[in-house]
N, CA, C, O and CB atoms as a CASP TS submission, in Angstrom:
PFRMAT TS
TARGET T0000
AUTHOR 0000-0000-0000
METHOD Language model
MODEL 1
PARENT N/A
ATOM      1  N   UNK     1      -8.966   2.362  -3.680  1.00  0.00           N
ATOM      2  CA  UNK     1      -7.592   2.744  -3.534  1.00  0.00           C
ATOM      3  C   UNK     1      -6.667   1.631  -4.009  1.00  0.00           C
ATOM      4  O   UNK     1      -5.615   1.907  -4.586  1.00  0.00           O
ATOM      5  CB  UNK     1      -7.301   3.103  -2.097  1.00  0.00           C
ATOM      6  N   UNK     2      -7.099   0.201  -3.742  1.00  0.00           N
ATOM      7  CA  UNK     2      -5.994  -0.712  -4.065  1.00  0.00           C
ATOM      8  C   UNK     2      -5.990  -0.505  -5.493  1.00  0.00           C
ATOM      9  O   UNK     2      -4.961  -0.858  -6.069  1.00  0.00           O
ATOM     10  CB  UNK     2      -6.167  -2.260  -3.613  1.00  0.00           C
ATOM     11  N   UNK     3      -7.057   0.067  -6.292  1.00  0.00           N
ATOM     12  CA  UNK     3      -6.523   0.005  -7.987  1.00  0.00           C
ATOM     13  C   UNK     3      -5.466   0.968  -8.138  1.00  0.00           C
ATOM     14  O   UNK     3      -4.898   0.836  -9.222  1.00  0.00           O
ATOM     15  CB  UNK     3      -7.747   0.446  -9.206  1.00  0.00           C
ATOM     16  N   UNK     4      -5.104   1.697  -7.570  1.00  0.00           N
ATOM     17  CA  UNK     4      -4.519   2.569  -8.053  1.00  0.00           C
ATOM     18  C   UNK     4      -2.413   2.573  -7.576  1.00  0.00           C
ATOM     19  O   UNK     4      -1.475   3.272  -7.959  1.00  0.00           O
ATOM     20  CB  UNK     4      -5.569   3.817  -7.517  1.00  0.00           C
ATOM     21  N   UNK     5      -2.561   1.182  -6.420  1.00  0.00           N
ATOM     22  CA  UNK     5      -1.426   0.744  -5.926  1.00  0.00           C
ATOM     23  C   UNK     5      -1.258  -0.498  -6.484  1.00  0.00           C
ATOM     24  O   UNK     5      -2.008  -1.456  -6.294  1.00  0.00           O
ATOM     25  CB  UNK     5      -1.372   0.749  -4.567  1.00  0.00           C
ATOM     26  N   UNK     6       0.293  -0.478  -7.570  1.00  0.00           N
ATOM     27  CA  UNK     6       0.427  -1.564  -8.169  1.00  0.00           C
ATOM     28  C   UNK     6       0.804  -3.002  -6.809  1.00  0.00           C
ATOM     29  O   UNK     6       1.617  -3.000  -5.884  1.00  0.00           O
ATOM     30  CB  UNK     6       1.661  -1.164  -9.371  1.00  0.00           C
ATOM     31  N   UNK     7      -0.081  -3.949  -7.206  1.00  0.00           N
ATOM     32  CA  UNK     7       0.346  -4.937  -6.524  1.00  0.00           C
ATOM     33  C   UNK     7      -0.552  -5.471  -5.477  1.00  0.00           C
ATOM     34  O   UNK     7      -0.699  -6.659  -5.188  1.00  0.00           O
ATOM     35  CB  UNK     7       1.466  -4.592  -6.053  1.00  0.00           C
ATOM     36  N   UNK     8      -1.245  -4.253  -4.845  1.00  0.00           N
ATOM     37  CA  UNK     8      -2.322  -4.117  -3.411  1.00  0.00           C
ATOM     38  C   UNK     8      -3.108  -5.193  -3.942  1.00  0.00           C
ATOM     39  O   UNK     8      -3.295  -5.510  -5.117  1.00  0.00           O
ATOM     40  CB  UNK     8      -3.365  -2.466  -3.047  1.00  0.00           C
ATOM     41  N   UNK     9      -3.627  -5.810  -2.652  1.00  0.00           N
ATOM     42  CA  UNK     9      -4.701  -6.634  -2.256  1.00  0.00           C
ATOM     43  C   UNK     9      -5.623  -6.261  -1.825  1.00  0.00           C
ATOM     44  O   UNK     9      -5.397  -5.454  -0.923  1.00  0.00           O
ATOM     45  CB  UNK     9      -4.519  -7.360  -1.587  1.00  0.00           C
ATOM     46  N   UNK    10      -6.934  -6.488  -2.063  1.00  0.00           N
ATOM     47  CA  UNK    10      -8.028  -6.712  -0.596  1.00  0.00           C
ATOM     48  C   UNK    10      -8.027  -8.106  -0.357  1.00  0.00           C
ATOM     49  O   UNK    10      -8.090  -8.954  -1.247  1.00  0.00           O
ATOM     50  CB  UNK    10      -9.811  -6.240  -0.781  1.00  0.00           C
ATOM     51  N   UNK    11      -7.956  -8.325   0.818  1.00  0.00           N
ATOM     52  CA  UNK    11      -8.663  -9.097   1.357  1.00  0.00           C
ATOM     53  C   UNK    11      -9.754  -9.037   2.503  1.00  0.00           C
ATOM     54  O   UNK    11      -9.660  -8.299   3.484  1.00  0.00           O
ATOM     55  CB  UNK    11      -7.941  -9.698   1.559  1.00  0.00           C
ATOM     56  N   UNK    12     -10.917 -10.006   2.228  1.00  0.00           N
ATOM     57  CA  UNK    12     -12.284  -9.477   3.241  1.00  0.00           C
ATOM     58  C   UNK    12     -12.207 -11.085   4.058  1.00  0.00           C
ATOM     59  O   UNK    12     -12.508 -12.133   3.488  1.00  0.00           O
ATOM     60  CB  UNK    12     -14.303  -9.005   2.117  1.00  0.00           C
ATOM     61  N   UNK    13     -11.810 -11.003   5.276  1.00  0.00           N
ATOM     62  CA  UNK    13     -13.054 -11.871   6.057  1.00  0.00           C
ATOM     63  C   UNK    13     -13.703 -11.819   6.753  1.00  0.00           C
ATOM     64  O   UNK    13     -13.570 -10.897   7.557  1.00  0.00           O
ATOM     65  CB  UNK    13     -13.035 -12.601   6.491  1.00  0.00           C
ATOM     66  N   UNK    14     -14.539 -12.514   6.876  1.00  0.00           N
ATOM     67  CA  UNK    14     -16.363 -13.060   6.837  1.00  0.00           C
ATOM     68  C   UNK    14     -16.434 -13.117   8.338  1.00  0.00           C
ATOM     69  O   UNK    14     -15.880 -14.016   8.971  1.00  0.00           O
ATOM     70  CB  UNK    14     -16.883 -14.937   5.965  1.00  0.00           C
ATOM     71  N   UNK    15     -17.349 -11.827   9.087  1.00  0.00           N
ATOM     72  CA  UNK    15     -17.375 -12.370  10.759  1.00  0.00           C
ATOM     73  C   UNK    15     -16.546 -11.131  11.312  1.00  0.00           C
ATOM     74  O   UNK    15     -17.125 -10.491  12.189  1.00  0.00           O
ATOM     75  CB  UNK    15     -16.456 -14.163  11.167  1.00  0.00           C
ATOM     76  N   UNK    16     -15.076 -10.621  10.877  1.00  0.00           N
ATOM     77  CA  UNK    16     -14.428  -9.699  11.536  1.00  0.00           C
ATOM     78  C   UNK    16     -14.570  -8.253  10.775  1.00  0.00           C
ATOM     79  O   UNK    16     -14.438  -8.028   9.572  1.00  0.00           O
ATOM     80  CB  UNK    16     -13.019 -10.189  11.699  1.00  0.00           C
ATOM     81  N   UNK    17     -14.923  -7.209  11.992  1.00  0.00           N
ATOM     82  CA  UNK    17     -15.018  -5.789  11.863  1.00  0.00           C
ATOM     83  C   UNK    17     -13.265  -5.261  11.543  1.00  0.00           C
ATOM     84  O   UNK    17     -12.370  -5.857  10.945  1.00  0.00           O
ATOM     85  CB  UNK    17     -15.795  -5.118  13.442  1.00  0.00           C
ATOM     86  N   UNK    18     -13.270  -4.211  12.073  1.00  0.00           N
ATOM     87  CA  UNK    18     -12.090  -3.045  11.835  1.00  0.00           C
ATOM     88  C   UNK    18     -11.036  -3.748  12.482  1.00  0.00           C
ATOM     89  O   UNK    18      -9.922  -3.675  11.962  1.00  0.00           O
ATOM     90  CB  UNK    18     -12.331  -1.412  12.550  1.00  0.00           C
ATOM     91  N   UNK    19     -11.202  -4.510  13.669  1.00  0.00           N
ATOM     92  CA  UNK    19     -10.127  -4.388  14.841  1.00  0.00           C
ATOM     93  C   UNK    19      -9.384  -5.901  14.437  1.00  0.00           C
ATOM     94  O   UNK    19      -9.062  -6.597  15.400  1.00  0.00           O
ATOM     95  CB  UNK    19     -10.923  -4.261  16.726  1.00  0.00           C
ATOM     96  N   UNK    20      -9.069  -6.493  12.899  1.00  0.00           N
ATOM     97  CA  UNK    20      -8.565  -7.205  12.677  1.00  0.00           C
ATOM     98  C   UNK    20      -7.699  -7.671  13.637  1.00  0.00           C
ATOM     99  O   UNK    20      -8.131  -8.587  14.337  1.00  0.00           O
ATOM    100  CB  UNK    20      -8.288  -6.964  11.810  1.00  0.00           C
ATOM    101  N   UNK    21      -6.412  -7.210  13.880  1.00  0.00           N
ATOM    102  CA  UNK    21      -5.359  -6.943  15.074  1.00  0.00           C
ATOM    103  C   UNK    21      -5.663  -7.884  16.254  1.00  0.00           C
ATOM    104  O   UNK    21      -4.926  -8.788  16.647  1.00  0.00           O
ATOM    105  CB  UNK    21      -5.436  -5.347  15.645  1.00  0.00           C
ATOM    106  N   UNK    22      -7.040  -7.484  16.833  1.00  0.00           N
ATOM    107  CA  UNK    22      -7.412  -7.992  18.470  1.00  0.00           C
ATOM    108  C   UNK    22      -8.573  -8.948  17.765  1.00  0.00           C
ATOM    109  O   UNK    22      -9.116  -9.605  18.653  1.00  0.00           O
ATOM    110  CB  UNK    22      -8.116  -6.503  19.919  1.00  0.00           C
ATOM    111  N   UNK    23      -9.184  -9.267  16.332  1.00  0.00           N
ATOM    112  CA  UNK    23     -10.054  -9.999  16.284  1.00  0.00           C
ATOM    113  C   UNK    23      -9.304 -11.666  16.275  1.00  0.00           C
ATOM    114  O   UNK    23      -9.566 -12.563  17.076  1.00  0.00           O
ATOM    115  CB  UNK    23     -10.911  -9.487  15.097  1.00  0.00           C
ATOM    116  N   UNK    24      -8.361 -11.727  15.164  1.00  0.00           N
ATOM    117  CA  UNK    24      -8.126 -12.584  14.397  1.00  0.00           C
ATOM    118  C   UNK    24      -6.404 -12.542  14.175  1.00  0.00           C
ATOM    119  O   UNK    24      -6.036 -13.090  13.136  1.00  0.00           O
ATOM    120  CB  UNK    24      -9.052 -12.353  13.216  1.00  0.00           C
ATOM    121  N   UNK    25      -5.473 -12.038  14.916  1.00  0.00           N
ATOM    122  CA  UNK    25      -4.165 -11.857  15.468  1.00  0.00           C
ATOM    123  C   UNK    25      -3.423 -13.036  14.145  1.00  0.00           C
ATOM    124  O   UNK    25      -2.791 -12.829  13.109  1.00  0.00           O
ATOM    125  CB  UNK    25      -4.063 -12.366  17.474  1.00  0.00           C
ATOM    126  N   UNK    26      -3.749 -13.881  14.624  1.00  0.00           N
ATOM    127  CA  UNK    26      -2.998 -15.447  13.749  1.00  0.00           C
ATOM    128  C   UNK    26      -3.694 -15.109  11.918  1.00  0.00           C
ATOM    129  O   UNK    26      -3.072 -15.111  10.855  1.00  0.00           O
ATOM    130  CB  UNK    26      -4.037 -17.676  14.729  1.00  0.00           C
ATOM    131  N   UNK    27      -4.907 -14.898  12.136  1.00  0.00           N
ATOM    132  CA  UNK    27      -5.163 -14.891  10.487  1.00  0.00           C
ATOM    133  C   UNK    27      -4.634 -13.690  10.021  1.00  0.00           C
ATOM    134  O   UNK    27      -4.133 -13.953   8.928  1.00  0.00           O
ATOM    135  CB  UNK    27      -6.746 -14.958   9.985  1.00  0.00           C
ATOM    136  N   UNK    28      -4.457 -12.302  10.320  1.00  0.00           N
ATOM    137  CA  UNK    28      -3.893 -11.255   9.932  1.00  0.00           C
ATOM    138  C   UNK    28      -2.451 -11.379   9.406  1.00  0.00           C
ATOM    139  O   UNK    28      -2.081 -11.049   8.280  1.00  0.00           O
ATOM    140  CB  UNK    28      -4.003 -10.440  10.918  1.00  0.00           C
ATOM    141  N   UNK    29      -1.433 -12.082  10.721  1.00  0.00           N
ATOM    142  CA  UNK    29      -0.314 -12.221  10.758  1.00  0.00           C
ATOM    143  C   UNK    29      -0.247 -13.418   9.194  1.00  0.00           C
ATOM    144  O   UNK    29       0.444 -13.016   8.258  1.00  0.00           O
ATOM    145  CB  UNK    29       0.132 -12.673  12.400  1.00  0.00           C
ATOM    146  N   UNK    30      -0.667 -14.221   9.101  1.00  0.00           N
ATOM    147  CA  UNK    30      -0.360 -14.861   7.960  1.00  0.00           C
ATOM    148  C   UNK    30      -0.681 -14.322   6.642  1.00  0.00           C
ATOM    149  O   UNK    30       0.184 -14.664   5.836  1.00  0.00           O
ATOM    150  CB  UNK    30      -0.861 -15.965   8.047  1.00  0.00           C
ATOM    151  N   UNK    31      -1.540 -13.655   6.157  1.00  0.00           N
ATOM    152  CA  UNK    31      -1.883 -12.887   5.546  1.00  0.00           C
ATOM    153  C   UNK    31      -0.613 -11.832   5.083  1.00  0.00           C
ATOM    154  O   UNK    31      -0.120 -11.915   3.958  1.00  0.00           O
ATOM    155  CB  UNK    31      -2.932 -12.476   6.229  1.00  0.00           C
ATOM    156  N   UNK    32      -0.137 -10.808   6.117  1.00  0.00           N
ATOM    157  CA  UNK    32       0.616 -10.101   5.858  1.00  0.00           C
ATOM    158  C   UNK    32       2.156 -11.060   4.973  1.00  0.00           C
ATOM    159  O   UNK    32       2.642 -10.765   3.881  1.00  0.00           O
ATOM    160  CB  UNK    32       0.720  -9.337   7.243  1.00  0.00           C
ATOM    161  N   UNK    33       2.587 -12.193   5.900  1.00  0.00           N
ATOM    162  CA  UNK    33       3.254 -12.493   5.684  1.00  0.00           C
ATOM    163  C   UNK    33       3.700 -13.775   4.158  1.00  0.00           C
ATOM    164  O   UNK    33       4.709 -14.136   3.551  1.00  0.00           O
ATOM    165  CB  UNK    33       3.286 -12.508   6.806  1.00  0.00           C
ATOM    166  N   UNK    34       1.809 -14.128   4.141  1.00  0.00           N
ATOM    167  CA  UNK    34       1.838 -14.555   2.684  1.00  0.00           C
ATOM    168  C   UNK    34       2.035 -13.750   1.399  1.00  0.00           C
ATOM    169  O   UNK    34       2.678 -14.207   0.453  1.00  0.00           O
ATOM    170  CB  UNK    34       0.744 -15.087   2.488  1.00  0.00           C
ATOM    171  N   UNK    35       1.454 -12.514   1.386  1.00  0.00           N
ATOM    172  CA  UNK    35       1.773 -11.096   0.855  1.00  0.00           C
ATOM    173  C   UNK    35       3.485 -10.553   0.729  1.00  0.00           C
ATOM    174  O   UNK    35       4.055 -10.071  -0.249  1.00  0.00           O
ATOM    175  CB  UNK    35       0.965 -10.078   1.935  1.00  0.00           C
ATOM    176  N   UNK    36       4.031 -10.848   2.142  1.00  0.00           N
ATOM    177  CA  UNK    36       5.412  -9.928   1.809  1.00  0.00           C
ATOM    178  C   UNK    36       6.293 -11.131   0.941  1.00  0.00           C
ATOM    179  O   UNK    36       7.124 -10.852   0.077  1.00  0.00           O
ATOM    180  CB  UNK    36       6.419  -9.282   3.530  1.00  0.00           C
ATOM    181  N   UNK    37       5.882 -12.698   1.414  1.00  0.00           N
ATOM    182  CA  UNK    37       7.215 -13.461   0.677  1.00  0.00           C
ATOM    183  C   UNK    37       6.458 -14.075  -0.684  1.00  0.00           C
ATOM    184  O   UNK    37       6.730 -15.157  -1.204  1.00  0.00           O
ATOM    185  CB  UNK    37       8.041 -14.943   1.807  1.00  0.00           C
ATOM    186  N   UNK    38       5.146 -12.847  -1.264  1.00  0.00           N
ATOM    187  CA  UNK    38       4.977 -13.295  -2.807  1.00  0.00           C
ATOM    188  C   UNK    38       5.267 -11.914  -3.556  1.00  0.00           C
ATOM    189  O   UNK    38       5.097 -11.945  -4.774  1.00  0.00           O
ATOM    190  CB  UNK    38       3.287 -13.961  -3.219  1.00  0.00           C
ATOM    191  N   UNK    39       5.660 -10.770  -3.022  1.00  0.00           N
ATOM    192  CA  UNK    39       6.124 -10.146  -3.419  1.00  0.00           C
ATOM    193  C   UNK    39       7.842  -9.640  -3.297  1.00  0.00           C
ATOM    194  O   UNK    39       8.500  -9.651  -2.257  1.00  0.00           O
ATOM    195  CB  UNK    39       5.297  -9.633  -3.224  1.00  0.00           C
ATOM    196  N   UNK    40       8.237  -9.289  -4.411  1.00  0.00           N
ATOM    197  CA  UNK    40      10.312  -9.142  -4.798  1.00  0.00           C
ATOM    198  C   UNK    40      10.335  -8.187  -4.570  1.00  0.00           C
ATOM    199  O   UNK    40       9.844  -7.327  -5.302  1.00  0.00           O
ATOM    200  CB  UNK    40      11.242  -9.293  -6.295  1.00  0.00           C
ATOM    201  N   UNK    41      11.126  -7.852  -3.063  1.00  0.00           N
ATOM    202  CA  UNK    41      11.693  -6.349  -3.071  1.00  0.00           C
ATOM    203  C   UNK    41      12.745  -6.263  -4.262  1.00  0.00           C
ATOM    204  O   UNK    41      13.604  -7.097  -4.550  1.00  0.00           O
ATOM    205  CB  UNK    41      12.490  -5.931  -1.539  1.00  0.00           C
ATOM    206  N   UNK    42      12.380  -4.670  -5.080  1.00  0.00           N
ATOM    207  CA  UNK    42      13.695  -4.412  -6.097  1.00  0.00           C
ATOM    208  C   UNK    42      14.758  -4.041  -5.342  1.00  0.00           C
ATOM    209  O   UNK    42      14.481  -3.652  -4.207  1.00  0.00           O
ATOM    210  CB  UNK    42      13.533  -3.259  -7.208  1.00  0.00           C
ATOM    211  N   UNK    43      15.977  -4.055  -5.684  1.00  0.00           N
ATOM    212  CA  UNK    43      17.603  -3.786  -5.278  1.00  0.00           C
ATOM    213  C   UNK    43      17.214  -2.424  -5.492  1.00  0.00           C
ATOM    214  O   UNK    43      16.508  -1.916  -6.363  1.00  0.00           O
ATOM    215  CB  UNK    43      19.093  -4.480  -6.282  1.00  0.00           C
ATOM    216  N   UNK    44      17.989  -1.813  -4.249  1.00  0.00           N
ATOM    217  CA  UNK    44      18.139  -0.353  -4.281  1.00  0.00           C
ATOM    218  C   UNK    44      19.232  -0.077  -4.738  1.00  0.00           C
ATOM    219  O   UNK    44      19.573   1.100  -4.857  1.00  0.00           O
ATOM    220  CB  UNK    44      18.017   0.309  -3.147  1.00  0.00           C
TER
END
């Protein structure tokens, strides 16, 4: 699916299942947030 969304990531880490959220709280959260401030929202 990410090929088909310009821009999408995977990222995999090593050790955590589905429940990213309750596994790994701090590594998720940075993640998201390294993602939103390398991508330019366009002007609406």
């Amino acid at each position: 699916m990410a090929k088909e969304i310009p821009g999408a990531q995977i990222i995999e880490h090593e050790g955590i299942g589905h429940m990213t959220s309750f596994e790994a709280p701090k590594r998720l959260s940075s993640d998201i947030l390294t993602f939103i401030t390398s991508h330019r929202v366009k002007d609406i």
